[in-house]
VEXTOR-267708 format. One record per residue: residue in three letters; x, y, z of N, C-alpha, C in turn. Coordinates in steps of 0.001 Angstrom, whole numbers, plus 524288, in hexadecimal, padded with zeros to 5 digits. Example, Ala and Ser with C-alpha at 12.3 -4.5 7.8 and 13.67 -1.06 7.14 Angstrom:
BEGIN
ALA833867E9C681E788300C7EE6C81E78833907F31C81E78/SER832327F73681BA8835667FBDC81BE4832648001E81EBE/
# end
This chain:
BEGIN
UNKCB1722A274C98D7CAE402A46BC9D15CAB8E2A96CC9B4B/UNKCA6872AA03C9AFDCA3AE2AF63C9BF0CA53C2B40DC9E6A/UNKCA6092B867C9B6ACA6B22BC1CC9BFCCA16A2BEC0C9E4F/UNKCA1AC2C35FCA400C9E842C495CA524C9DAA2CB7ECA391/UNKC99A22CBABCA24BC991D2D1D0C9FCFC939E2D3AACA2C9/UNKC93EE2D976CA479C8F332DB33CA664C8BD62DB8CCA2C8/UNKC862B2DD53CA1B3C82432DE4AC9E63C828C2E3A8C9BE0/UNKC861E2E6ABC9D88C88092ECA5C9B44C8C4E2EBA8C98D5/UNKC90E52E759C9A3FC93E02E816C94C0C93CC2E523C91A4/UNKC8EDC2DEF6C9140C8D8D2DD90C8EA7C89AC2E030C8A0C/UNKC88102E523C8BEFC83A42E707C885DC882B2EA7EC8651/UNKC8A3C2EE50C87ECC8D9D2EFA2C852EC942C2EDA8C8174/UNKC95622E9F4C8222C97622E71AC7FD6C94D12E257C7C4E/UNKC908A2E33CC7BF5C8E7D2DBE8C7B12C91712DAF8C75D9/UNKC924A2DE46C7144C941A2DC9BC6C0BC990F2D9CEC6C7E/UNKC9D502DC80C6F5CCA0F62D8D2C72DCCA0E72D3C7C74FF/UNKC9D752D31AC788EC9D1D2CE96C7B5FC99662CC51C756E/UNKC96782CC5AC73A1C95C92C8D5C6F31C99332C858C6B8A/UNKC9C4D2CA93C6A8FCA0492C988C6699CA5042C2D9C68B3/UNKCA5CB2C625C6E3BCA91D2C31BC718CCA6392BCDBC7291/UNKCA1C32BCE7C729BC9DA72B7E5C73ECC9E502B435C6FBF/UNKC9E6A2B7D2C6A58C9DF02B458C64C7CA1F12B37AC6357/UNKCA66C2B64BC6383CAC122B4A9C623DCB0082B3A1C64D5/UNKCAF652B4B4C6AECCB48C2B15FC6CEDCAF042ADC9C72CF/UNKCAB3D2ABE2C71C5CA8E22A8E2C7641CA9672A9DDC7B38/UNKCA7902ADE4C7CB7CA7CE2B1CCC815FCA2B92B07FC812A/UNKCA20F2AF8BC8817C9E7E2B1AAC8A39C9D142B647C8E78/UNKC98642BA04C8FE9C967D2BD46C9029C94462B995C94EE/UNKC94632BBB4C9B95C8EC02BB8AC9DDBC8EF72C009C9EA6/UNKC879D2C381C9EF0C87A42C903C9F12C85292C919CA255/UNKC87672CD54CA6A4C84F42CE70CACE9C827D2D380CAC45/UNKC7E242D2ABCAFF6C7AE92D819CB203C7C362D7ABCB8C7/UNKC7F292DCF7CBBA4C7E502DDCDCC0A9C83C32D7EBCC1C0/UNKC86B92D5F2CBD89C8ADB2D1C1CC205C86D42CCD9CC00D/UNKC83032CBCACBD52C7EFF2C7B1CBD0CC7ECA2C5C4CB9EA/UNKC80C12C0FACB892C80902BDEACB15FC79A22BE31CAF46/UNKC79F42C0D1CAA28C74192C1A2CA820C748E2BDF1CA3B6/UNKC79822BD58CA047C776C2BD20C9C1FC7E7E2BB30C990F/UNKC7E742B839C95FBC83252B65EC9384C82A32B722C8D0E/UNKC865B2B73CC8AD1C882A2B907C85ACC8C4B2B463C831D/UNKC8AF02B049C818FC8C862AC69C7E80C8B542AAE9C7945/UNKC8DEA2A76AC75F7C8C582A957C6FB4C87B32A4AFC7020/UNKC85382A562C6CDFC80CE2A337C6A71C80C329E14C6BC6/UNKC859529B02C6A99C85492963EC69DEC85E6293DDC6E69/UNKC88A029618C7179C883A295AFC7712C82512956AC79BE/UNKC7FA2298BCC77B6C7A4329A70C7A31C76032957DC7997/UNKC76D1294AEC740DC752A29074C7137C768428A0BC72F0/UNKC7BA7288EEC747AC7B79284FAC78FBC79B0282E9C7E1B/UNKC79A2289A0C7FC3C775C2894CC861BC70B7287B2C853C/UNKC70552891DC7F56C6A92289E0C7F13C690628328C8010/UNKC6AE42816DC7BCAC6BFD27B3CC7AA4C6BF927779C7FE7/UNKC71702792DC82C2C710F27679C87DCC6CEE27727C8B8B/UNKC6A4E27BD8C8BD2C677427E37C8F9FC61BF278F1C8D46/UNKC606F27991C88DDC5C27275A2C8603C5DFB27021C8808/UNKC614F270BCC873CC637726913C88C2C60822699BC8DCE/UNKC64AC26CBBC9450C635326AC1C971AC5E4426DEBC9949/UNKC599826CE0C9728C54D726F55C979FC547826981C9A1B/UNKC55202655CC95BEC532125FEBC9813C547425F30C9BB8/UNKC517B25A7FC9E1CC53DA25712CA48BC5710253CCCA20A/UNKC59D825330CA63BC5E7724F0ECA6C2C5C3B24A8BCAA4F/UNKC61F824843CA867C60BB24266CACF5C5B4B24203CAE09/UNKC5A4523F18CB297C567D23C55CB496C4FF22417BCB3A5/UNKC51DA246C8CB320C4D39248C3CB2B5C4B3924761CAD58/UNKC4DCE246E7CA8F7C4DDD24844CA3E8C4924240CECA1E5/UNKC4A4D23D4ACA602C454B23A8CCA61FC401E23C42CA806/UNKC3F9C240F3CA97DC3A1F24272CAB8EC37A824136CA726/UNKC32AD23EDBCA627C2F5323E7CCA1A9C30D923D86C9D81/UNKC35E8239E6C9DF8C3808236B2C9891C35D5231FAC98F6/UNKC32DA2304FC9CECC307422C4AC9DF4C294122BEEC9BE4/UNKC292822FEBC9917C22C8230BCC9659C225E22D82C9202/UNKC292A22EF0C8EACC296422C30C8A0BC289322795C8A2A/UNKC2966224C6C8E51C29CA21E82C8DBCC249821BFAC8EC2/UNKC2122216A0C8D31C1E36215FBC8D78C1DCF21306C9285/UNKC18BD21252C9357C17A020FAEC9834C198920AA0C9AFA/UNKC1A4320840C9630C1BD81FFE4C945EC21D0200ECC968A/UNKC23B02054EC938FC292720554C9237C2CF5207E7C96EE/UNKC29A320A5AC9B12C2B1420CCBC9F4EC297920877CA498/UNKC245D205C1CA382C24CE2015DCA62AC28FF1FC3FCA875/UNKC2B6C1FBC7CA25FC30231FA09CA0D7C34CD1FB9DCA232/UNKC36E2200E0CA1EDC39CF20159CA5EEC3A5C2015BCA948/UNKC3501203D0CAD2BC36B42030BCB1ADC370A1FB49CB36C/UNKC33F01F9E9CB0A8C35231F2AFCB3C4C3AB31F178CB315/UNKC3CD21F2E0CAE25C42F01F2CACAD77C468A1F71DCB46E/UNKC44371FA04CB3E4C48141FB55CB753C47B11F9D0CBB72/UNKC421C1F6ABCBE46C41361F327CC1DFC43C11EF9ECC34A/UNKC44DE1ECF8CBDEFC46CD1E75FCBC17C4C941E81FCBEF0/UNKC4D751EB90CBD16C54661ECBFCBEC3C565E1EDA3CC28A/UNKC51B61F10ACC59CC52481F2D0CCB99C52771EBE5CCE8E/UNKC4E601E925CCCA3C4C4A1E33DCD045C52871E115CCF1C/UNKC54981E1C3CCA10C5A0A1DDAECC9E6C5EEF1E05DCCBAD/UNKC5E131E396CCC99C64061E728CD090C63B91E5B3CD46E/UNKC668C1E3ECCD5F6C69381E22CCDC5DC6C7A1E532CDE4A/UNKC6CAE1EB53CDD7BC71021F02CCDF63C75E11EDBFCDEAF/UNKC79A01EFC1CE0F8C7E351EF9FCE3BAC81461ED6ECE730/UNKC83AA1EADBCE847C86911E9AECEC1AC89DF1EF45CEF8D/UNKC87A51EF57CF394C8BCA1F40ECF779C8C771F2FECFB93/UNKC92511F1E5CFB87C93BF1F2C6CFF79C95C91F51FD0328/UNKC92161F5B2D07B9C919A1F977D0CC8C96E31F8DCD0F9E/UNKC9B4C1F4CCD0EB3C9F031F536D11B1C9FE91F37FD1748/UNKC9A081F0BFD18EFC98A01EF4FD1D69C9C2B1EACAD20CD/
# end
């Protein structure tokens, strides 16, 4: 768990709290006024968040088809959709019973 430090004894201690960051994996959040500003983690840490943060830039799920549908050609999108027509006309749902 993060250790919380004000912005005065982080500035005056910082060689400390970096020492502590790189050799025993401490973390640092540093407050101004009671207020998280700013965190103190090693590099490689920083460097993951960076990584993940890039991943989820993309859409997911169902958004992440927005305009994946440009790539495909006209013939070939025609084609699916009659396929998924096709499938809808041969489904006959479910059986449910209401219990009536």
């Amino acid at each position: 768990m993060a250790r919380r430090v004000s912005a005065a004894m982080a500035k005056s201690h910082l060689s400390d709290l970096m020492a502590s960051v790189a050799h025993q994996g401490q973390h640092y959040i540093i407050e101004r006024r009671g207020k998280p500003v700013a965190a103190l983690v090693t590099v490689n840490e920083l460097e993951k968040l960076e990584q993940e943060s890039a991943k989820s830039d993309r859409p997911l799920g169902a958004l992440a088809l927005v305009g994946a549908w440009r790539e495909i050609e006209e013939d070939e999108f025609d084609r699916i959709l009659a396929d998924i027509y096709s499938e809808r006309e041969r489904d006959t749902g479910r059986q449910v019973d209401l219990g009536n």
